[in-house]
py3Dmol code that shows the C-alpha trace and the ligand (Angstrom):
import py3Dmol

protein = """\
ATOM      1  CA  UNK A   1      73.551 -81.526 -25.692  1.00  0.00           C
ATOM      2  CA  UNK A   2      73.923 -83.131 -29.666  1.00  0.00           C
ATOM      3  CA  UNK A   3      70.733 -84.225 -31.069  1.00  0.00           C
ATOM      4  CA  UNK A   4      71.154 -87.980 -29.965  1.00  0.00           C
ATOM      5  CA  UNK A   5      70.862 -86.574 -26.204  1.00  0.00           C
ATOM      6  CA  UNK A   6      74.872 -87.556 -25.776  1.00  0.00           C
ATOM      7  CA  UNK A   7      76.095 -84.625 -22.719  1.00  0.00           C
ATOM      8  CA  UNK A   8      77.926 -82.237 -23.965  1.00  0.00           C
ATOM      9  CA  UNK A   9      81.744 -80.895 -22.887  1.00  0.00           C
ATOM     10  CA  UNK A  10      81.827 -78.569 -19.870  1.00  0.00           C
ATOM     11  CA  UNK A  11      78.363 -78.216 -19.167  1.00  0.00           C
ATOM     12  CA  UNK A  12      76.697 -78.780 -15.821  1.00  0.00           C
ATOM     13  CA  UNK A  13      73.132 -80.557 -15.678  1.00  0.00           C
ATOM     14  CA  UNK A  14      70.855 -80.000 -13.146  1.00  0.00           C
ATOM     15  CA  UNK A  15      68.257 -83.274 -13.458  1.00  0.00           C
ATOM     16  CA  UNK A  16      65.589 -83.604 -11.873  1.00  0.00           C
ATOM     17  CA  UNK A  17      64.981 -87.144 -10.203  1.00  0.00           C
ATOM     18  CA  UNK A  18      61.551 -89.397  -9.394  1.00  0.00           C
ATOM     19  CA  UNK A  19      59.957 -88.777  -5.738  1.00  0.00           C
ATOM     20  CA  UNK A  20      58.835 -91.645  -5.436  1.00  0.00           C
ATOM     21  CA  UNK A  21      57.455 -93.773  -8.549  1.00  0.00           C
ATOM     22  CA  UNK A  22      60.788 -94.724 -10.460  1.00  0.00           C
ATOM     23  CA  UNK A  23      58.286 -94.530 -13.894  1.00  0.00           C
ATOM     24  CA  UNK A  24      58.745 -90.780 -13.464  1.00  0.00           C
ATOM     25  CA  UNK A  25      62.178 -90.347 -14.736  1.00  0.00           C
ATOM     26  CA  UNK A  26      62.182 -88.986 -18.485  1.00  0.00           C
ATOM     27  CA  UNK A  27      64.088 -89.919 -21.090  1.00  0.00           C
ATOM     28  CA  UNK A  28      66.112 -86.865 -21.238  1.00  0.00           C
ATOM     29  CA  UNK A  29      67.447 -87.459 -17.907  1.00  0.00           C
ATOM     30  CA  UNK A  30      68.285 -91.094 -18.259  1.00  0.00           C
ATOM     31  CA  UNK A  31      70.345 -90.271 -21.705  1.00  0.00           C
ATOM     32  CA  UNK A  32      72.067 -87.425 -19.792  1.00  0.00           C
ATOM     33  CA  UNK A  33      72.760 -89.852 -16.851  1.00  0.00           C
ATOM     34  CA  UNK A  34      73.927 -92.365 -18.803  1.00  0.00           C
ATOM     35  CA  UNK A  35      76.482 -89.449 -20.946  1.00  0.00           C
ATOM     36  CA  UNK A  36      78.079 -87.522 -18.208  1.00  0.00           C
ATOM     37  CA  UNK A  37      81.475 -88.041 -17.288  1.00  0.00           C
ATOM     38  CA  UNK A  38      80.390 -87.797 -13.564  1.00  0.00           C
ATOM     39  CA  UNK A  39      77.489 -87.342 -11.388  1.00  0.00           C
ATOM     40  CA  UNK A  40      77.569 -85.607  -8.189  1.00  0.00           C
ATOM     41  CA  UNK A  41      74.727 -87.289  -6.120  1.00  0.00           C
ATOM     42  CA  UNK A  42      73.414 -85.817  -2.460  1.00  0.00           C
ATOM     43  CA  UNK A  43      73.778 -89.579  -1.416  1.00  0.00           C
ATOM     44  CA  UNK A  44      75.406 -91.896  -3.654  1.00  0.00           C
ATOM     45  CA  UNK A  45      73.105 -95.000  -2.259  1.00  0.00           C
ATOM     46  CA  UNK A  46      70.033 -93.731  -2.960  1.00  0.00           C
ATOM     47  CA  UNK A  47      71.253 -92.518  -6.600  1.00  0.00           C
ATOM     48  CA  UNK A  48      72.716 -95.969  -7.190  1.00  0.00           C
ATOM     49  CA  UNK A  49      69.242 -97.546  -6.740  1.00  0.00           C
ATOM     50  CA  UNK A  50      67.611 -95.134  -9.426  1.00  0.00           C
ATOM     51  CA  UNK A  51      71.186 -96.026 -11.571  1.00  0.00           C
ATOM     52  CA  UNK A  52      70.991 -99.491 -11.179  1.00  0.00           C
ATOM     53  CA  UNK A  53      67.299 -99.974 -12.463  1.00  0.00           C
ATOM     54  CA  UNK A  54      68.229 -97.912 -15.582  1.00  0.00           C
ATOM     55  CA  UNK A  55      71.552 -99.773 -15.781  1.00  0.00           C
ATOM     56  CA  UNK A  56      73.426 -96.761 -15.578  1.00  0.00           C
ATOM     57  CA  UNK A  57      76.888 -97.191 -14.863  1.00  0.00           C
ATOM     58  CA  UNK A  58      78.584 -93.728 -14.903  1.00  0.00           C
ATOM     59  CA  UNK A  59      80.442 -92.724 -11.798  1.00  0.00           C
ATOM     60  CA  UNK A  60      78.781 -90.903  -8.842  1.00  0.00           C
ATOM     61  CA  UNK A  61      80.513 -88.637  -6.534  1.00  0.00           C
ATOM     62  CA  UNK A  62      78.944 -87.463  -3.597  1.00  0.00           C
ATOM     63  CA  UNK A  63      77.833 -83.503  -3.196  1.00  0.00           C
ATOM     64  CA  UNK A  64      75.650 -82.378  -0.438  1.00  0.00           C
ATOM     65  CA  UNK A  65      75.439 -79.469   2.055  1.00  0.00           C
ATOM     66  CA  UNK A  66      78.267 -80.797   4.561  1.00  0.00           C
ATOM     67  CA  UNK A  67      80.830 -81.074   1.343  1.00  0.00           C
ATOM     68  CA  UNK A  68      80.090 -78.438  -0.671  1.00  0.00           C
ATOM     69  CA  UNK A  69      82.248 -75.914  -0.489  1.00  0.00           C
ATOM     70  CA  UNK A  70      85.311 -78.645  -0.994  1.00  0.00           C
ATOM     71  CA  UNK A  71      83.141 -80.588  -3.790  1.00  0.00           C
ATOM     72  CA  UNK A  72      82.480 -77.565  -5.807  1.00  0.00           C
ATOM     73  CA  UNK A  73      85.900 -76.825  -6.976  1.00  0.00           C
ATOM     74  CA  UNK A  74      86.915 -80.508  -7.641  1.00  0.00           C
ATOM     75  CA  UNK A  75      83.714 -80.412  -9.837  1.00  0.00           C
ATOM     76  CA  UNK A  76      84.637 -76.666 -11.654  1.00  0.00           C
ATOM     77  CA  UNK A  77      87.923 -78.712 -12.509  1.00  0.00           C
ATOM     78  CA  UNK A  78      85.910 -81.851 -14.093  1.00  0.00           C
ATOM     79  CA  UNK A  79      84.111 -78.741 -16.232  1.00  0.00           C
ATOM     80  CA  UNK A  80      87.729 -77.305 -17.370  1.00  0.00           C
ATOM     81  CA  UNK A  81      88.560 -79.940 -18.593  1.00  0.00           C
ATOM     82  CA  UNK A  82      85.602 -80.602 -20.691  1.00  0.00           C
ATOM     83  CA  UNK A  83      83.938 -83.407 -18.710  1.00  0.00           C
ATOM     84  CA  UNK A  84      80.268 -82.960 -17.912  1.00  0.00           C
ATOM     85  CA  UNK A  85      78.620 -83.245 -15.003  1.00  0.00           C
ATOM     86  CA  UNK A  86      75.330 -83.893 -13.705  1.00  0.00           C
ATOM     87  CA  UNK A  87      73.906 -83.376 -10.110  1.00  0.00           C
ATOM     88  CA  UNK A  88      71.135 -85.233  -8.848  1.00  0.00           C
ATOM     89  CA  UNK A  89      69.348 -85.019  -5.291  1.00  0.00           C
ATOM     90  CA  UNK A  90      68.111 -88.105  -3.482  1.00  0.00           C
ATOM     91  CA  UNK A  91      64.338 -87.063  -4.802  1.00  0.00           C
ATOM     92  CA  UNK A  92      63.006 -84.315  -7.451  1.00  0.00           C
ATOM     93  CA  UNK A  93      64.699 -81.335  -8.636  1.00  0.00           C
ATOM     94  CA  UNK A  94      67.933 -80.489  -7.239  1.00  0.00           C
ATOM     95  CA  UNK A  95      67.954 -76.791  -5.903  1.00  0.00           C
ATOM     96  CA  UNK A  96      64.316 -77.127  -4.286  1.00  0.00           C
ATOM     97  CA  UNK A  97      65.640 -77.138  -0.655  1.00  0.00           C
ATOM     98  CA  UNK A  98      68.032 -79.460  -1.816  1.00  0.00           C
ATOM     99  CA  UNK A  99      71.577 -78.825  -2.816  1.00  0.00           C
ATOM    100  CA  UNK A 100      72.695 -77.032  -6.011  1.00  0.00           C
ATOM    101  CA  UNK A 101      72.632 -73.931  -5.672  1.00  0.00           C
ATOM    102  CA  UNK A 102      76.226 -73.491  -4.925  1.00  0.00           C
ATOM    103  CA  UNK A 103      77.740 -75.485  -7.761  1.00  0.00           C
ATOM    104  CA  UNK A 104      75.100 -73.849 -10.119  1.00  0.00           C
ATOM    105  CA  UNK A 105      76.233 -70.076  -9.095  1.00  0.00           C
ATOM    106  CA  UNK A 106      79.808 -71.297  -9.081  1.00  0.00           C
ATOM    107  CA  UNK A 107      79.589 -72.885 -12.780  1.00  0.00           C
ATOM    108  CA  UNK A 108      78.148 -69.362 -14.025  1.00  0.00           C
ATOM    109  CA  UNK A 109      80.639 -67.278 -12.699  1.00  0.00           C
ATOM    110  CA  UNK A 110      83.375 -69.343 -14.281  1.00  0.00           C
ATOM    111  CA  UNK A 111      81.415 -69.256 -17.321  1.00  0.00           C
ATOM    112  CA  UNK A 112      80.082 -72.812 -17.854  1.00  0.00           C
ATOM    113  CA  UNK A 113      76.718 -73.937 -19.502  1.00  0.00           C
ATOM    114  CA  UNK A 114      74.131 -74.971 -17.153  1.00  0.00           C
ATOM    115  CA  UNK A 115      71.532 -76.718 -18.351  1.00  0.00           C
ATOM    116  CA  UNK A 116      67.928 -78.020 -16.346  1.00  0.00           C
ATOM    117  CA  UNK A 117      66.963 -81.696 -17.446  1.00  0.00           C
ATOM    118  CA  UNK A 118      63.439 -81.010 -15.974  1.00  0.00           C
ATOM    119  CA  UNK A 119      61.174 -83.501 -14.359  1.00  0.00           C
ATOM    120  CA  UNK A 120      59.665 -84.094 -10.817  1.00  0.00           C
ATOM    121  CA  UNK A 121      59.201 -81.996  -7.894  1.00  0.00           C
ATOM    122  CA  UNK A 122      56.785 -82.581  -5.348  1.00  0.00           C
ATOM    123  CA  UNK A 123      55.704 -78.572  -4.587  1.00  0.00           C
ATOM    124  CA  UNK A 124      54.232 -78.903  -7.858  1.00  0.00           C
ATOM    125  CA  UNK A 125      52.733 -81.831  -8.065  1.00  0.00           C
ATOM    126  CA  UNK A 126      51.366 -81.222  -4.612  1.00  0.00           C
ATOM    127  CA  UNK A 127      49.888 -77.559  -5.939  1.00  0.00           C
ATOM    128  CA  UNK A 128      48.178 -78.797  -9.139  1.00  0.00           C
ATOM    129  CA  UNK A 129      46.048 -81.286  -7.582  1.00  0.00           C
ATOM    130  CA  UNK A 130      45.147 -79.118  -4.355  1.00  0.00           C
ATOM    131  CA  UNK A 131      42.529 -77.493  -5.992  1.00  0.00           C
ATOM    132  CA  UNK A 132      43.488 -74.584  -4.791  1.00  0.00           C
ATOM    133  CA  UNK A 133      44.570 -71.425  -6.764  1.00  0.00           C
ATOM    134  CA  UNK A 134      47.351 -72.164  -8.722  1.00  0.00           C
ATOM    135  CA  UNK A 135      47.744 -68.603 -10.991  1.00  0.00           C
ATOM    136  CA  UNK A 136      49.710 -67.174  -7.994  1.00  0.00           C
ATOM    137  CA  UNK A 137      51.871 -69.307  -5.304  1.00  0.00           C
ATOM    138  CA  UNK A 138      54.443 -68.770  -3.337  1.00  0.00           C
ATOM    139  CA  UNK A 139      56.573 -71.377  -1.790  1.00  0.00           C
ATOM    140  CA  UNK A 140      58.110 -71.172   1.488  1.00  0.00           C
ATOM    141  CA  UNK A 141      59.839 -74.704   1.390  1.00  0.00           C
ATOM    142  CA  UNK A 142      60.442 -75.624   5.384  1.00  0.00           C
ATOM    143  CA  UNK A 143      59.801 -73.170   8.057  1.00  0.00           C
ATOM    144  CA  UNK A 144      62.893 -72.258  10.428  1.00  0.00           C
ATOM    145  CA  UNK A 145      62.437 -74.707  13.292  1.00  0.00           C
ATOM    146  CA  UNK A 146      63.165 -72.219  16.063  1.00  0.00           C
ATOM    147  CA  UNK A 147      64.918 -68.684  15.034  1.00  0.00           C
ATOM    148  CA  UNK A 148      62.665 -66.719  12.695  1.00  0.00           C
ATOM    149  CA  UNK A 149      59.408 -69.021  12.903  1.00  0.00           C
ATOM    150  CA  UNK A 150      57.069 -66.765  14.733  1.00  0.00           C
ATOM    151  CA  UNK A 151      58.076 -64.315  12.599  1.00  0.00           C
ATOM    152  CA  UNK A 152      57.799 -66.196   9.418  1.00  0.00           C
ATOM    153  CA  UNK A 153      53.866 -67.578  10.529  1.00  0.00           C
ATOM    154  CA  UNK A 154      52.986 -63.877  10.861  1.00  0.00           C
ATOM    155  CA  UNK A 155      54.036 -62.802   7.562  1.00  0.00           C
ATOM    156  CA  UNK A 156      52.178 -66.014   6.169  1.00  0.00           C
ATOM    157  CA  UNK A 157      48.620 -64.903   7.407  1.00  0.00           C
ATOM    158  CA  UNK A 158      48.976 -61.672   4.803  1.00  0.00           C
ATOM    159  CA  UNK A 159      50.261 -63.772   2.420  1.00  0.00           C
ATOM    160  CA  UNK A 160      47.468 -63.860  -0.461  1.00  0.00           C
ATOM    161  CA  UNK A 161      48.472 -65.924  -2.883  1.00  0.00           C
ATOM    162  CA  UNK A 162      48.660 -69.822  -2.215  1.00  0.00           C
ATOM    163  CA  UNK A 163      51.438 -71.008   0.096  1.00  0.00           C
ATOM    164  CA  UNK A 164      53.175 -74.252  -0.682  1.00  0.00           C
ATOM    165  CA  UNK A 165      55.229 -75.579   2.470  1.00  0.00           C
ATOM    166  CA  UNK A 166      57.716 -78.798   2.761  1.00  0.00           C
ATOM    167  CA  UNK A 167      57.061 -80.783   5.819  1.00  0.00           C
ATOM    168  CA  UNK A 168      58.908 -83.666   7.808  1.00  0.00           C
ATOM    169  CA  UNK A 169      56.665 -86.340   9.409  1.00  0.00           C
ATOM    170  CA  UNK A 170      57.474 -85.628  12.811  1.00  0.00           C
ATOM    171  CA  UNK A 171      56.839 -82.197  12.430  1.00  0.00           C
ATOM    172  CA  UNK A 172      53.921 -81.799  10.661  1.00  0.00           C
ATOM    173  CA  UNK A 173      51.388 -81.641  13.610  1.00  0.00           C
ATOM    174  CA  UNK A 174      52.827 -79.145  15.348  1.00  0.00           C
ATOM    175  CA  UNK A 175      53.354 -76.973  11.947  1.00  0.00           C
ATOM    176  CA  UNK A 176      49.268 -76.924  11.375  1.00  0.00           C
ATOM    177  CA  UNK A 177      48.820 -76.244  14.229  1.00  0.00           C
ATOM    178  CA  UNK A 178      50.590 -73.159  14.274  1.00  0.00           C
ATOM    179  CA  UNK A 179      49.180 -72.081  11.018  1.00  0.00           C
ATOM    180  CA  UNK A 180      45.648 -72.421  12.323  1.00  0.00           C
ATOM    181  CA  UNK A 181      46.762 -70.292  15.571  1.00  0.00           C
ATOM    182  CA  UNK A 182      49.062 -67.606  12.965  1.00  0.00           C
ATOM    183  CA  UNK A 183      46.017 -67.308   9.995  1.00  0.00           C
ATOM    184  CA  UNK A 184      43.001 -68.609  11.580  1.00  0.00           C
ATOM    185  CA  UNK A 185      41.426 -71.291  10.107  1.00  0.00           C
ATOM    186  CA  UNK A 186      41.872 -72.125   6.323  1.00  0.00           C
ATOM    187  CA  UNK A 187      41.440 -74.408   3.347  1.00  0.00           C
ATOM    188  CA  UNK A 188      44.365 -76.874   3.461  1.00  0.00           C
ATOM    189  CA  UNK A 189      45.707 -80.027   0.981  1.00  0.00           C
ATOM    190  CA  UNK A 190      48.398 -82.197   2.451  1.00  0.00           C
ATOM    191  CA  UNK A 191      49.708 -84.482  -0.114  1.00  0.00           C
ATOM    192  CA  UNK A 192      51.343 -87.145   1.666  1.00  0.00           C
ATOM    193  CA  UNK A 193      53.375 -89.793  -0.101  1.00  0.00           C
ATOM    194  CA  UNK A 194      53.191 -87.985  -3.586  1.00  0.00           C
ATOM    195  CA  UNK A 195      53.625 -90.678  -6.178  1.00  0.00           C
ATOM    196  CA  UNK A 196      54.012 -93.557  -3.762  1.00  0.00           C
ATOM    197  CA  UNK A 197      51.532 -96.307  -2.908  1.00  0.00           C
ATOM    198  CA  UNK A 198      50.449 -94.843   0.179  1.00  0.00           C
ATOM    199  CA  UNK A 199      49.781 -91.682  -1.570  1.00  0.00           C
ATOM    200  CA  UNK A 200      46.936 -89.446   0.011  1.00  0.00           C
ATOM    201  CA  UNK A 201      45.714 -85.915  -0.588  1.00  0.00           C
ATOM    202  CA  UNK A 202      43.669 -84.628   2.669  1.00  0.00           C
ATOM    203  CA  UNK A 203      41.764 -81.591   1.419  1.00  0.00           C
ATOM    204  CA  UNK A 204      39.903 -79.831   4.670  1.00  0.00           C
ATOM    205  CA  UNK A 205      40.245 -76.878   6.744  1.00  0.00           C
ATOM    206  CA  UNK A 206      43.412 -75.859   9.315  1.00  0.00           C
ATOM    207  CA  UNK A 207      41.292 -77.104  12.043  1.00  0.00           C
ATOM    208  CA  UNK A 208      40.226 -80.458  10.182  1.00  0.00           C
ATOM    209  CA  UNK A 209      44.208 -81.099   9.510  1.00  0.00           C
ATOM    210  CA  UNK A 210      44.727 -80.573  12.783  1.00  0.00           C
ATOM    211  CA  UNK A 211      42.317 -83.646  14.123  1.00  0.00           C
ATOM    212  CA  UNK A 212      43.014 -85.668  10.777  1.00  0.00           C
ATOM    213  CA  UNK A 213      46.910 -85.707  12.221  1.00  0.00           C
ATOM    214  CA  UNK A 214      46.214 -85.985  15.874  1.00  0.00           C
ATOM    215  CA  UNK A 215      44.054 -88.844  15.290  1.00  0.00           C
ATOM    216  CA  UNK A 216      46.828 -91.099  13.499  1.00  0.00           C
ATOM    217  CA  UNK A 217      50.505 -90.496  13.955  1.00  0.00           C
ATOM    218  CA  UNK A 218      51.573 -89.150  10.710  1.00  0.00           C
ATOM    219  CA  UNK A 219      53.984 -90.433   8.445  1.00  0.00           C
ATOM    220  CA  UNK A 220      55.829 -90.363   5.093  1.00  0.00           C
ATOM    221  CA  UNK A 221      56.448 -87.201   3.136  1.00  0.00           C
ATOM    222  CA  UNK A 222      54.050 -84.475   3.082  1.00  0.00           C
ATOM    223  CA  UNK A 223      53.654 -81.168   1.231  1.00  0.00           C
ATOM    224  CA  UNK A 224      51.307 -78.729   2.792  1.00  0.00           C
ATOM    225  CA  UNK A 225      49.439 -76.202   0.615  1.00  0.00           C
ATOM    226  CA  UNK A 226      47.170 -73.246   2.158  1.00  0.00           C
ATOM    227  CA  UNK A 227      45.052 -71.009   0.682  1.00  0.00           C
ATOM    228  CA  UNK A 228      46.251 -67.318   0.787  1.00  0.00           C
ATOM    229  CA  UNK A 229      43.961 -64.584   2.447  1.00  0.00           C
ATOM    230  CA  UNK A 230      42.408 -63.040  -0.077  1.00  0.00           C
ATOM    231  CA  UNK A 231      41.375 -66.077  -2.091  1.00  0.00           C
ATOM    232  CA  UNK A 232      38.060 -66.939  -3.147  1.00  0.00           C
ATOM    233  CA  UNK A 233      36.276 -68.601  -0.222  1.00  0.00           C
ATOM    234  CA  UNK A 234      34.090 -71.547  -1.456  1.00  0.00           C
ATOM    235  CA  UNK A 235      32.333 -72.048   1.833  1.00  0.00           C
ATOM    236  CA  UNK A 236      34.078 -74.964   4.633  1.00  0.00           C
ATOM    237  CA  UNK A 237      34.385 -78.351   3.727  1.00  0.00           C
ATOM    238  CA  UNK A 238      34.566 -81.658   5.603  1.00  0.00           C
ATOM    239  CA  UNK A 239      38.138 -83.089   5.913  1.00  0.00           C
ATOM    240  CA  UNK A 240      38.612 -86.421   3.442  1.00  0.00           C
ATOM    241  CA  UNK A 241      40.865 -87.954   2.552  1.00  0.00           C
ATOM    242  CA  UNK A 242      41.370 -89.425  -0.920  1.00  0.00           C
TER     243      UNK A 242
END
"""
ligand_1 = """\
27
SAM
N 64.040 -81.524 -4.245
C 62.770 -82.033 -3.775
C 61.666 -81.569 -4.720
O 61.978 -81.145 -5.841
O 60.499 -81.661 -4.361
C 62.501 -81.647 -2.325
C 63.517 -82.166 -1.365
S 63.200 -81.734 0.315
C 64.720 -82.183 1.081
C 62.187 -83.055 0.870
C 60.750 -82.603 1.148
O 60.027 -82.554 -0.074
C 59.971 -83.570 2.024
O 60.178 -83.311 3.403
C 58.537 -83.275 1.619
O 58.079 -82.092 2.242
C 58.711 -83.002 0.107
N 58.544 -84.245 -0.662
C 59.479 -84.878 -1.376
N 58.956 -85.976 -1.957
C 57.657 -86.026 -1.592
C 56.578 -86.914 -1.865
N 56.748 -87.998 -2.617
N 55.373 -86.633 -1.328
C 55.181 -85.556 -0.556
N 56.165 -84.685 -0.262
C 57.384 -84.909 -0.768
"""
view = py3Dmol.view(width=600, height=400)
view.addModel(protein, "pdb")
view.setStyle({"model": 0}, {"cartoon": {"style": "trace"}})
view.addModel(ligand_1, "xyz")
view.setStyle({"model": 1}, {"stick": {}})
view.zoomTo()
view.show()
């Protein structure tokens, strides 16, 4: 990129994107937006929305999980011939269980620049405000649904630094609960609705989640972050929510 922000030839951006509050987009990535040739959106509708209140006008092609591995060289080509391209995902940073991870390997073994435009991403936001240790994390992003869960819970309770986990409404229940069953009960934050005007941050034990959720049907986004094993205990707190 020149020094008036303009993209440069052949280079792949990877921008990160609001997740929620449209106010969170920087600079950076709106001047990159605006100077690709192309961007290659997970869904093209929700991208247009963030587009059209910037009044950014570039063309979007669509690039997600189902289209990948036909998208991918159809963008390579773009990057040959000295068009730049950015890929966005519908929320935060692409590559954080969302697609880009294929184009981004690809570009670097054909030997284009990739460069990060960073910016949002809710695992972070979540963790910095849980109050929890933040010197060592690890984050697991969703747990398998079915194949490889069990498993993945039991590994979890010897996990000692902080765990940061990605949650869907309708499955959030049933994924404290399990944590309370696979690492006994625990200090927990669920940031719901990061950035958003129903934002909340519950901050309680395993157990406490566990009524909190069963007491109103949850919904919205959530990030769940858990304290590891061997951290600091600072004595049980009541659930509140803030
Ligand atoms: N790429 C995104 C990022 O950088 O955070 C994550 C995309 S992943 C498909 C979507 C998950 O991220 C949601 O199910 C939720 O766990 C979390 N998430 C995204 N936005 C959120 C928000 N505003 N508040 C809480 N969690 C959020």
């Amino acid at each position: 990129m020149n020094r008036q922000g303009a993209a440069a030839p052949g280079t792949l951006y990877i921008v990160a994107t609001p997740i929620g509050n449209l106010q969170d987009m920087s600079h950076r990535a709106l001047e990159v937006l605006r100077s690709v040739s192309l961007i290659a959106a997970e869904d093209t509708r929700t991208t247009r929305v963030l587009l059209d209140h910037y009044g950014i006008t570039t063309p979007t092609v669509s690039y997600h999980s189902h289209n990948e591995v036909r998208r991918v060289p159809q963008l390579l080509e773009r990057l040959a011939e000295g068009s730049s391209v950015a890929v966005v995902s519908d929320a935060g940073t692409p590559g954080i269980s969302d697609p880009a991870g294929v184009v981004v390997r690809a570009a670097l073994d054909r030997g284009f620049s990739v460069v990060p435009i960073p910016g949002p991403t809710a695992l972070v936001a979540a963790l910095v405000v849980s109050g929890l240790r933040t010197d060592r994390f690890v984050f697991e992003g969703f747990l398998p649904v079915k194949k490889g869960r069990r498993t993945r819970l039991n590994e979890l309770a010897k996990e000692e630094r902080t765990i940061v986990l990605y949650e869907s409404p309708h499955r959030v229940e049933r994924t404290i609960r399990e944590l309370l069953e696979a690492l006994g009960d625990r200090r927990v934050v669920l940031a719901r609705e990061l950035t958003k005007m129903f934002e909340e941050h519950f901050r309680g034990m395993l157990s406490d989640a566990a009524v909190h959720l069963a007491e109103k049907k949850p919904r919205g986004e959530y990030v769940i972050v858990v304290e590891g094993v061997e951290a600091p205990k600072r004595g049980r707190s009541a659930g509140t929510a803030m």
